[in-house]
C-alpha positions as CSV (number, residue, x, y, z in Angstrom):
1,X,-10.7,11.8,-8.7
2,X,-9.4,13.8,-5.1
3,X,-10.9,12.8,-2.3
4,X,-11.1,14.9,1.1
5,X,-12.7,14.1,4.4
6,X,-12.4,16.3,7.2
7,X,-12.2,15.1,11.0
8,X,-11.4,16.2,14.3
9,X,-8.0,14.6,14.7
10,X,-7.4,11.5,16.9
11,X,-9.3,10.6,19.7
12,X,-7.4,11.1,22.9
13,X,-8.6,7.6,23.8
14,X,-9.4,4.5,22.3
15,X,-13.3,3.9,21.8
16,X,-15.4,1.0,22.9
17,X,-14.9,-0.4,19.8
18,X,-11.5,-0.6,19.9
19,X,-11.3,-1.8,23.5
20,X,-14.1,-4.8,22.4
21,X,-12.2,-6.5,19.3
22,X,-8.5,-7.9,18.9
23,X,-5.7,-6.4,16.8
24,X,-6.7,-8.4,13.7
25,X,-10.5,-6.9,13.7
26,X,-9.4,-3.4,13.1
27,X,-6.7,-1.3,11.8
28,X,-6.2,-2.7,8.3
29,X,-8.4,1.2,6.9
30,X,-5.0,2.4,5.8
31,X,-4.2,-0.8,4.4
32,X,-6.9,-1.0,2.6
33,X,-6.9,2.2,1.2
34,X,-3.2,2.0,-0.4
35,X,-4.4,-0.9,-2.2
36,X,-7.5,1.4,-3.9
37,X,-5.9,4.7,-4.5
38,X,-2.7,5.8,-6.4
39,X,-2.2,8.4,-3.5
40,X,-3.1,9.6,-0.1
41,X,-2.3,11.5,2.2
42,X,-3.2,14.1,5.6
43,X,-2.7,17.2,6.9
44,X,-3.4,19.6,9.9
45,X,-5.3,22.6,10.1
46,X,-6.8,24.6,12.9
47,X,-9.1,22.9,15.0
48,X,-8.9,19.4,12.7
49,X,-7.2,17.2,9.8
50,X,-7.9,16.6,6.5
51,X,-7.3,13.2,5.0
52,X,-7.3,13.0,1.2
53,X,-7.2,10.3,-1.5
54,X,-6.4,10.3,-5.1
55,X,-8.4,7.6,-7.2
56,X,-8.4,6.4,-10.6
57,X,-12.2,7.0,-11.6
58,X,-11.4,4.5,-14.9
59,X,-11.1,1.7,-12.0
C-alpha cells in the first residue's frame, strides 16, 4: 500500500510543544516509521512537501 500526506514544509520555528518536552519526548516519528514501512520517503513541490510511505498491507 502507498501512502502520501501532504504538508506545508517545516515550521520556521519550533512549536510550544517542542519548547515544553525534552529530547527523548519527541522526535522518534521517523524512527518509528522505518520500523513499519518497507519504504519512505519526501519530496518538494510548490508551495509544500509530500511525505510518502510504502507498507505491506499483509502486515
Amino acid at each position: 500500500m502507498h501512502i502520501e500526506i501532504s504538508d506545508g514544509g517545516p515550521a520556521a520555528t519550533d512549536g510550544d510543544w517542542a519548547t515544553s518536552c525534552t529530547r527523548g519526548e519527541h522526535g522518534r516519528g521517523l524512527e518509528i516509521i522505518d520500523q513499519l514501512t518497507a519504504a519512505r520517503g519526501d519530496r518538494q513541490e510548490p508551495g509544500h512537501v509530500i511525505h510518502w510511505a510504502d507498507v505491506d498491507a499483509r502486515a
